[in-house]
C-alpha positions as CSV (number, residue, x, y, z in Angstrom):
1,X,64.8,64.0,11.1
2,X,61.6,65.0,12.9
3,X,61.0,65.1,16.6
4,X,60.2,62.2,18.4
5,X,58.0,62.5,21.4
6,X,57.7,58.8,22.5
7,X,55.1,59.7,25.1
8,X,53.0,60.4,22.7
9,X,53.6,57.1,21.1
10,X,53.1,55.4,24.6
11,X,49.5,56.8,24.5
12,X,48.4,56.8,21.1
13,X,49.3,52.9,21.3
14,X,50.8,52.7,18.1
15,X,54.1,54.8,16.1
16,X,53.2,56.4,12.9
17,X,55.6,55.7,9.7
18,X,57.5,59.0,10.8
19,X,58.2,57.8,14.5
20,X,59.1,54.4,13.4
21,X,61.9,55.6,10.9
22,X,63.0,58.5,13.1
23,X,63.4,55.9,16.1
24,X,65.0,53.5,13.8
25,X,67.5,56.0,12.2
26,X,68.2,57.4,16.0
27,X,69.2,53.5,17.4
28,X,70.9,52.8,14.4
29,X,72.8,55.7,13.8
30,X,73.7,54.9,17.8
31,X,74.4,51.4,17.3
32,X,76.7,52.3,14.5
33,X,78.8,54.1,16.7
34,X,79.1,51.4,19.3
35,X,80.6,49.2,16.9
36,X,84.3,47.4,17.7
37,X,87.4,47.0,15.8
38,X,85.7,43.7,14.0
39,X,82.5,45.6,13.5
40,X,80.7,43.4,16.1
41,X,78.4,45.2,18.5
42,X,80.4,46.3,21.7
43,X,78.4,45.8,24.7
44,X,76.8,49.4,24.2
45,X,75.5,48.6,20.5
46,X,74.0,45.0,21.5
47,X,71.9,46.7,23.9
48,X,70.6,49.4,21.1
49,X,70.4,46.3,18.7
50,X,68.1,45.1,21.1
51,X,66.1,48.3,21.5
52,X,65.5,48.0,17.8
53,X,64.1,44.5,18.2
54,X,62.1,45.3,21.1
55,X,60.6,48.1,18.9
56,X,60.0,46.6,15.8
57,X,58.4,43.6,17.6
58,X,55.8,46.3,19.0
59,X,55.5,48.2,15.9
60,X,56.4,46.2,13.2
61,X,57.0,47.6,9.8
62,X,53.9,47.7,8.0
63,X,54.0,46.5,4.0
64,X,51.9,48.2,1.5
C-alpha cells in the first residue's frame, strides 16, 4: 500500500485513484477490526464507517 500524506490531499483539493484506495483499504481494513460478535460495527467501526462516507462523499469514486 503506498503512503498516504493527506495534507497533500487537503491542498491539491482533490485525492488521486491511489489515495482514494489506499484511504479506503486503511478505514476498512480498521473497521474490520472493530467488528462485534454479530459482525455489527462496535462503536469504534461506526465511526470509521463514517470516515469512509465522509470521504467518499468528498471524493467520490470516479467511473470510467
Amino acid at each position: 500500500m503506498a503512503a498516504l500524506d493527506v495534507g497533500v490531499v487537503r491542498v491539491r483539493g482533490h485525492a488521486t485513484r491511489e489515495e482514494r484506495l489506499a484511504v479506503e483499504d486503511l478505514l476498512s481494513e480498521k473497521m474490520s477490526r472493530n467488528l462485534g460478535p454479530d459482525y455489527e460495527p462496535t462503536e469504534r467501526g461506526a465511526g470509521d464507517h463514517d470516515a469512509i462516507g465522509a470521504f467518499l462523499l468528498r471524493w467520490p469514486i470516479e467511473h470510467a
